[in-house]
MIDREN-201042 format. One line per 2 residues: number of its first residue (from 1); their letters; for each residue x, y, z of C-alpha. Coordinates in steps of 0.2 Angstrom, whole numbers, plus 5000, padded with zeros to 4 digits. Layout:
<nodes>
NUM = A = X/Y/Z | ...
</nodes>
This chain:
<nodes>
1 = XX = 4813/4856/4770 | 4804/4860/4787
3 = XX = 4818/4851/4795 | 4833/4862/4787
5 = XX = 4823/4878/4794 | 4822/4871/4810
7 = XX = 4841/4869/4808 | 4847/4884/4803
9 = XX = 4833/4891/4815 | 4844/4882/4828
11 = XX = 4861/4888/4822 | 4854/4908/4823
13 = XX = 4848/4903/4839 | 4865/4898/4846
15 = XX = 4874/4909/4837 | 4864/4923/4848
17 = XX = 4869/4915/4866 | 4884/4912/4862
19 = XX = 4889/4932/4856 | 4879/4936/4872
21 = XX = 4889/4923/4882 | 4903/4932/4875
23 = XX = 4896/4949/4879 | 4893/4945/4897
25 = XX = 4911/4936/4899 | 4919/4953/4893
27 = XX = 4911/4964/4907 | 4923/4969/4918
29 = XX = 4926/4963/4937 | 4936/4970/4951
31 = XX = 4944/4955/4957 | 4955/4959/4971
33 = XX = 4963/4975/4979 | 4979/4979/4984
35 = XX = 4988/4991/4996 | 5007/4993/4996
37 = XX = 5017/5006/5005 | 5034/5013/5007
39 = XX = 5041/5025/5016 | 5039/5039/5005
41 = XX = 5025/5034/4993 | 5010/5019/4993
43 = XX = 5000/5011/4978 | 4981/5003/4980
45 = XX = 4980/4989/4966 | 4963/4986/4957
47 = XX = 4964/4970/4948 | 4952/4970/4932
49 = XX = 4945/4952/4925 | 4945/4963/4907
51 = XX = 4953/4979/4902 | 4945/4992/4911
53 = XX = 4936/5008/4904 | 4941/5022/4915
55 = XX = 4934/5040/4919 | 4945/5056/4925
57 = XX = 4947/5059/4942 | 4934/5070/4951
59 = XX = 4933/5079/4965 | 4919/5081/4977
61 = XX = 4915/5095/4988 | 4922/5090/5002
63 = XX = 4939/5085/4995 | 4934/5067/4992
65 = XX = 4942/5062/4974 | 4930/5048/4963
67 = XX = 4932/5039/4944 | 4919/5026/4936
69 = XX = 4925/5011/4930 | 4913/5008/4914
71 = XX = 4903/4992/4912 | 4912/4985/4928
73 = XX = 4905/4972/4942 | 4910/4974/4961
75 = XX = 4903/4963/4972 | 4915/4962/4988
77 = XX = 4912/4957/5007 | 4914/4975/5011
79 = XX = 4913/4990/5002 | 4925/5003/5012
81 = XX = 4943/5001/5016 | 4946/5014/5032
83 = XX = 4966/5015/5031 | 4971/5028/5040
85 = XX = 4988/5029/5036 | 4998/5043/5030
87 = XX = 4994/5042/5011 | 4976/5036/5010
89 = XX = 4961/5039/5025 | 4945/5030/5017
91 = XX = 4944/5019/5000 | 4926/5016/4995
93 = XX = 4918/5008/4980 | 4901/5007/4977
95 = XX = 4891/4999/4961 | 4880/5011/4951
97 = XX = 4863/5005/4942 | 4870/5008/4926
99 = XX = 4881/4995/4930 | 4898/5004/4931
101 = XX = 4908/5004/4946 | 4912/5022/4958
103 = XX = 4929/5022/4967 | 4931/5035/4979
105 = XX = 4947/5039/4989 | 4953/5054/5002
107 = XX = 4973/5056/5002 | 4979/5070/5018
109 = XX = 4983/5087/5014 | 4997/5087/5002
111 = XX = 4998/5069/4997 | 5000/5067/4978
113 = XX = 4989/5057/4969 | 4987/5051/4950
115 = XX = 4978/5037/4945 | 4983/5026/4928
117 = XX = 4979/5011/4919 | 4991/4996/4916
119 = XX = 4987/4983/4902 | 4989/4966/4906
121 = XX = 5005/4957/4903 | 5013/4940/4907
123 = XX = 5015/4940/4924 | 4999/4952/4927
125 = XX = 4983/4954/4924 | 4973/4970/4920
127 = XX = 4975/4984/4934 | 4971/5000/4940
129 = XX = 4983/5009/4949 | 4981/5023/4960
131 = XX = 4998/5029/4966 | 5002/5041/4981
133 = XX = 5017/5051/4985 | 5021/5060/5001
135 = XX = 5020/5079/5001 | 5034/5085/4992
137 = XX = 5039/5097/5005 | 5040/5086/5017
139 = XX = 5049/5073/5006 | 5063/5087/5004
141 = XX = 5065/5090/5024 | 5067/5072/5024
143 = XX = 5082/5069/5012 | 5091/5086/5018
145 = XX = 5090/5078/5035 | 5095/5062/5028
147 = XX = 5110/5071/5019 | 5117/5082/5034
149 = XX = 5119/5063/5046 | 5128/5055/5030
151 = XX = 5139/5073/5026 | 5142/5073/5047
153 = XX = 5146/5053/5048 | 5159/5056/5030
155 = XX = 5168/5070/5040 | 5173/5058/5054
157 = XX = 5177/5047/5037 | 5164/5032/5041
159 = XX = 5161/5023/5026 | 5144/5021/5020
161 = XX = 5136/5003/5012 | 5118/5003/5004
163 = XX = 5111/4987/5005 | 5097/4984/4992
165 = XX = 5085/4969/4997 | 5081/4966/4978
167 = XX = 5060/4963/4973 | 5048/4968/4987
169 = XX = 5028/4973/4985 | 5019/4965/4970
171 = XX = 5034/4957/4962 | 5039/4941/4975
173 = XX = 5054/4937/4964 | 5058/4918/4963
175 = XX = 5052/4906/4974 | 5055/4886/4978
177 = XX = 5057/4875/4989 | 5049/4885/5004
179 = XX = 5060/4901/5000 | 5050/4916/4993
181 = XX = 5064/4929/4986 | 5057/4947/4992
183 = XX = 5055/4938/5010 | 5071/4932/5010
185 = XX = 5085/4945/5006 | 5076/4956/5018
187 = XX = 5079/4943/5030 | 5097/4942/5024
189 = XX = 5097/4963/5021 | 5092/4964/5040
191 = XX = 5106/4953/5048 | 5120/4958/5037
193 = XX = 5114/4977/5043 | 5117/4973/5060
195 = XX = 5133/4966/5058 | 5140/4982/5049
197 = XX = 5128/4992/5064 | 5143/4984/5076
199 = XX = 5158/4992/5068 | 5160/5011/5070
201 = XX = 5168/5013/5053 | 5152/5009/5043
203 = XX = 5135/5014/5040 | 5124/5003/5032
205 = XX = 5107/5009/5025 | 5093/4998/5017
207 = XX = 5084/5005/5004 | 5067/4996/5008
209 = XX = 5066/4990/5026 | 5048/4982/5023
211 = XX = 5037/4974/5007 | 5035/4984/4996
213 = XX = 5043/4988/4978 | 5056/5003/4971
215 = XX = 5061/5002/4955 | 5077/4997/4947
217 = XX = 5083/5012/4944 | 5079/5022/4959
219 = XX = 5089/5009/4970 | 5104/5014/4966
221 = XX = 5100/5033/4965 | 5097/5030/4983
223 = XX = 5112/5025/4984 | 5120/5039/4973
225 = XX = 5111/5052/4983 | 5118/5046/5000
227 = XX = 5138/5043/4991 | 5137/5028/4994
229 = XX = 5155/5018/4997 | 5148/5002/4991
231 = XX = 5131/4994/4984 | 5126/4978/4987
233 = XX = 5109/4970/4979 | 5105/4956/4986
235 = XX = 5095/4941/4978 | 5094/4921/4977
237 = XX = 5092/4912/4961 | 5081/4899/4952
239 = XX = 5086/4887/4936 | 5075/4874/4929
241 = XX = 5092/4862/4929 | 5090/4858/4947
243 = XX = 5107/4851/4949 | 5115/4870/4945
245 = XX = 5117/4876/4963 | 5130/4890/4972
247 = XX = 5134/4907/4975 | 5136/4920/4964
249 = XX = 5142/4940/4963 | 5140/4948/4949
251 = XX = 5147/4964/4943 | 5142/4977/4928
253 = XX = 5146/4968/4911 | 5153/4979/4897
255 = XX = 5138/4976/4886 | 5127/4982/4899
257 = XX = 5138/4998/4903 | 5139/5001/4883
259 = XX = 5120/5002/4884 | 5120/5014/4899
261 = XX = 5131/5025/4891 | 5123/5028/4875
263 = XX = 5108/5032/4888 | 5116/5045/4896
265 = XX = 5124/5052/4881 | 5104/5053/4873
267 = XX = 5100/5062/4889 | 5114/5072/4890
269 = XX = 5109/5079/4872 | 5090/5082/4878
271 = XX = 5095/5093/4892 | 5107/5102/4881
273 = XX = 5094/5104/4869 | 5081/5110/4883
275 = XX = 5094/5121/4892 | 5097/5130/4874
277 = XX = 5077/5131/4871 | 5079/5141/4889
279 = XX = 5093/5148/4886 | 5102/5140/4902
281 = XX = 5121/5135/4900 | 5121/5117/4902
283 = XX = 5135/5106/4907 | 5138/5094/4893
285 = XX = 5147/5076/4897 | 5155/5068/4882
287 = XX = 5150/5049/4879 | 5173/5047/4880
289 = XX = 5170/5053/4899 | 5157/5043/4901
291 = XX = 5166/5027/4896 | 5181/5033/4907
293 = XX = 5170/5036/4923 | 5162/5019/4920
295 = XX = 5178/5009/4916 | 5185/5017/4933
297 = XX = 5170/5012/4944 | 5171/4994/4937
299 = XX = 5186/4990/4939 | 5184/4997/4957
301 = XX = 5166/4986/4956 | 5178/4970/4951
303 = XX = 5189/4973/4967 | 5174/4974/4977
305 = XX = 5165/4958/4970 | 5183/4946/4971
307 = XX = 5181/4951/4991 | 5162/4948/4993
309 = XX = 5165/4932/4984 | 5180/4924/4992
311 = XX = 5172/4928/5009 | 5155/4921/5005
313 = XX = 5162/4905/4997 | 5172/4903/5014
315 = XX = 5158/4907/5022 | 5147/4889/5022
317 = XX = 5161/4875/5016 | 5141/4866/5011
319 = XX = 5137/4880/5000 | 5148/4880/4984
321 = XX = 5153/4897/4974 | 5151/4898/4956
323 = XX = 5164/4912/4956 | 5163/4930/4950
325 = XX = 5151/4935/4934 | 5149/4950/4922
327 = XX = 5129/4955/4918 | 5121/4970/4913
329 = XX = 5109/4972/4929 | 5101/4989/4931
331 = XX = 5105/4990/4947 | 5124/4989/4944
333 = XX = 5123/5005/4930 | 5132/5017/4942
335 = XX = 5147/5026/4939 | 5145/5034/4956
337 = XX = 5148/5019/4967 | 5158/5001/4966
339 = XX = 5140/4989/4964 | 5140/4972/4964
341 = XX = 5123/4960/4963 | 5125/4945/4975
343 = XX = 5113/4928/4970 | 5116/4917/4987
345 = XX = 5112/4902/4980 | 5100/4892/4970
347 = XX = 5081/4890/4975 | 5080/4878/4962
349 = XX = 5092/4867/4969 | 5086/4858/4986
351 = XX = 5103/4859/4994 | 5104/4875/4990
353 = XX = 5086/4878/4997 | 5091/4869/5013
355 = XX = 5105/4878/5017 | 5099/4893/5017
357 = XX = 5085/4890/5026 | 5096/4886/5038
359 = XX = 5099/4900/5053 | 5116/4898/5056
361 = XX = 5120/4897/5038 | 5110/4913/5037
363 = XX = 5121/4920/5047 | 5137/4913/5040
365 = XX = 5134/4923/5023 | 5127/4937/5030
367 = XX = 5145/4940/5042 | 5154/4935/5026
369 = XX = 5147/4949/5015 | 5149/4961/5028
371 = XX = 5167/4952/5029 | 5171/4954/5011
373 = XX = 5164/4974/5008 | 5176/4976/5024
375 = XX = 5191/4971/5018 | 5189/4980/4999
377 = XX = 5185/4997/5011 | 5198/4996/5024
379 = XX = 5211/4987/5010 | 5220/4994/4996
381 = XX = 5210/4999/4980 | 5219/4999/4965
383 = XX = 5215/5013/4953 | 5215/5010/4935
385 = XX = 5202/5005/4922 | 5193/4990/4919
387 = XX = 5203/4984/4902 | 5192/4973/4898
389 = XX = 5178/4986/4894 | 5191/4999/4887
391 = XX = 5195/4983/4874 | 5176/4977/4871
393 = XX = 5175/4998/4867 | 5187/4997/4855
395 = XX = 5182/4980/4846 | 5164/4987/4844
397 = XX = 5170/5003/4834 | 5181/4994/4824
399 = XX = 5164/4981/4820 | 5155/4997/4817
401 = XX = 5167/5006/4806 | 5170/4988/4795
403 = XX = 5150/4985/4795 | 5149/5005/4791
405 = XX = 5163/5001/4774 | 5153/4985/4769
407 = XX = 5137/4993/4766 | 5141/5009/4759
409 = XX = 5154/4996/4747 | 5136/4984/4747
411 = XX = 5128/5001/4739 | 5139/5005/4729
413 = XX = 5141/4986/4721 | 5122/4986/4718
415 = XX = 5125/5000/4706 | 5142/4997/4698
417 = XX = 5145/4988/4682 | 5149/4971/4684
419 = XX = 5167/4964/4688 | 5171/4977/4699
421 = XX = 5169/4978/4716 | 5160/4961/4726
423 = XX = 5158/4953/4742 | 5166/4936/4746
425 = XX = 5162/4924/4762 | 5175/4916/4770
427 = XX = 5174/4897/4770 | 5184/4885/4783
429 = XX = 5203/4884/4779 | 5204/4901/4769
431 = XX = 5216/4914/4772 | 5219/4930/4767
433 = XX = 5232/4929/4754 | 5223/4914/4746
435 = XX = 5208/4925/4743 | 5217/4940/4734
437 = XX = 5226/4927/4724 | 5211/4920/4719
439 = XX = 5202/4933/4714 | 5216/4943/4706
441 = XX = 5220/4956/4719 | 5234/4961/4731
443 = XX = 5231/4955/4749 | 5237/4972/4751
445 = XX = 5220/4981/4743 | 5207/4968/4751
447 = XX = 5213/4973/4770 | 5211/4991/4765
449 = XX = 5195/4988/4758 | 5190/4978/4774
451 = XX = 5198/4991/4787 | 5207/4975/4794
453 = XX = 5225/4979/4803 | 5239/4967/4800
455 = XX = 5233/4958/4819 | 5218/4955/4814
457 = XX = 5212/4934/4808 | 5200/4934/4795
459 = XX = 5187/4922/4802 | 5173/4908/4794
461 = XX = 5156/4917/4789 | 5165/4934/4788
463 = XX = 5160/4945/4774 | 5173/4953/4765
465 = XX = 5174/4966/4752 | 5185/4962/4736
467 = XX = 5190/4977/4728 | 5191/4982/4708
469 = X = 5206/4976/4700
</nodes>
């Protein structure tokens, strides 16, 4: 009997450690911090060991802004960070006695700054972000400047090419075989700069010249903002098939533009909405114009990627080309600009890796892209619309309208008497006149039911609608 008390005395015992264990582990630490700039914004990066508890922002007397990170340990080599740059002068942190951690910062007059939480995820931990923007007056004199040389270099018709080194900042992108993707298509974004630099008739323009990150979206709104003649993004590629290797341009997919337009079509409506709400006349942009300006910039975008690609896959006769692909890239969503997204070659694959690497190969590519974008400016362009989009447009609303007359028939079958109408699905070696024969009806009546047209082929798996005799 003594013995069992003893035991469970035990177990109560260890029970106790480990919850306190457990309550010690979940106390928060303040792992690493980060600091990435660009030219009109920067971010410092808190990494949290746990999800943080966070205060609002204060302000001291002397301007100096402060939050407490509950429960939260900060142990570092030094405690202040004097930056001195133009969005951030000191960064402090201190730990309190009651055991929470006190970060205070100082931005210059002007500088905007908000500070927000972000959960951890797959490819990141637990973090505290506080994120700095450049006085918006300033930001303004800036792009009006930025405007007038572009408006002054269009006048004397000088064609202007954004290249968009993809990645930067916190997100490295791929990286194998000694290549680290951010590094990389800067290095590439650099040289194929210089060689559009040499030729009067271009003006190329980066949208990060240094590490850090821009998100998707606004790289091409760079490039809408400047009118861009052409957008490049630039990127190398990974695949856990090391033998895949080679080049590869891509340009907008009509799944991916499909997607884009019903996001401008939902945005449209909201501005409608809020410029009635204000009484504001707004202009409205049907989801048909939308589609029409889209399948005109990709089939302008298709031109532009057949040139980058056959110049590139010339380029280095060791470097193979996998042709041009269709993908629905954010970057590749404008219906301001021809885009294409170039992938170099394969990280993954050591000849791939080792060929890039390689400085003269560099410099091969980089020539052959500025090559390619040459020829689609200075060539013919044919007008016209991408078909292939206009088609996938119309398959999808003929899908939709079908799906739309099976359910409400579906709806209807659930509360109809039986024998009348029912679904059938079709089997391998069916056709369409089989079926009505089978079950009574006219082939006539079962492809009215089924909005099918007289081109249409029934297929294996499909669901069709039998009609009442």
């Amino acid at each position: 009997m003594q013995k069992t008390i003893i035991t469970r005395a035990a177990l109560v015992l260890m029970f106790a450690l480990i919850c306190l264990t457990s309550l010690f582990a979940e106390e928060a630490r303040i792992t690493d911090i980060r600091f990435w700039q660009s030219p009109e914004e920067a971010q410092v990066v808190l990494d949290i060991s746990a999800p943080p508890r966070v205060s609002d922002v204060s302000m001291l007397r002397d301007g100096t802004l402060y939050f407490d990170i509950s429960e939260c340990a900060f142990r570092p080599g030094r405690q202040r960070y004097p930056l001195q740059n133009p969005f951030l002068e000191v960064l402090t942190v201190q730990q309190n006695d009651d055991k929470s951690a006190r970060v205070f910062f100082r931005v210059p007059q002007g500088v905007e700054a908000k500070t927000f939480v972000l959960a951890k995820n797959d490819r990141k931990g637990d973090r505290i972000v506080i994120f700095l923007r450049e006085p918006q007056a300033t930001l303004m004199q800036k792009r009006n400047a930025e405007l007038f040389e572009v408006n002054r270099l269009k006048a004397g018709n000088v064609k202007i090419v954004v290249i968009d080194p993809g990645h930067g900042g916190e997100d490295p992108g791929t990286r194998h075989n000694g290549i680290i993707e951010k590094n990389y298509v800067m290095t590439m974004g650099k040289l194929i700069k210089a060689y559009f630099d040499r030729d009067p008739r271009f003006k190329a323009i980066l949208t990060r010249d240094g590490d850090y990150i821009i998100p998707l979206e606004r790289r091409r709104e760079i490039a809408e903002r400047l009118g861009a003649d052409a957008f490049i993004s630039l990127h190398v590629n990974y695949n856990s098939k090391k033998i895949i290797r080679g080049i590869e341009v891509y340009y907008e997919s009509p799944k991916g533009a499909v997607g884009e337009a019903e996001r401008l079509v939902a945005e449209t409506e909201n501005q409608v909405d809020f410029a009635g709400a204000m009484n504001n006349a707004a202009p409205i942009i049907t989801k048909r114009e939308i589609i029409e300006k889209q399948a005109i910039t990709m089939n302008k975008s298709r031109q532009l990627a057949e040139k980058v690609e056959a110049q590139l896959g010339a380029s280095v006769a060791e470097l193979p080309s996998r042709g041009v692909k269709r993908a629905g890239f954010k970057v590749l969503h404008s219906m301001a600009m021809p885009s294409v997204l170039v992938e170099f070659g394969y990280v993954s694959n050591l000849s791939d890796a080792e060929i890039l690497k390689n400085y003269t190969a560099r410099t091969r590519l980089a020539q052959g892209l500025y090559f390619g974008v040459r020829d689609f400016l200075l060539g013919h362009i044919e007008e016209g619309y991408d078909t292939g989009y206009l088609d996938f447009i119309k398959t999808a609303a003929a899908e939709r309208a079908r799906k739309a007359v099976l359910r409400k028939t579906q709806a209807a079958t659930k509360t109809a008497a039986p024998g009348k109408a029912r679904t059938y699905k079709v089997k391998a070696g069916d056709t369409l006149s089989g079926i009505a024969s089978k079950h009574g009806v006219s082939t006539a009546a079962i492809a009215k039911a089924n909005n099918l047209s007289s081109k249409q082929v029934i297929k294996t798996g499909q669901t069709l609608v039998i009609p009442a005799k």
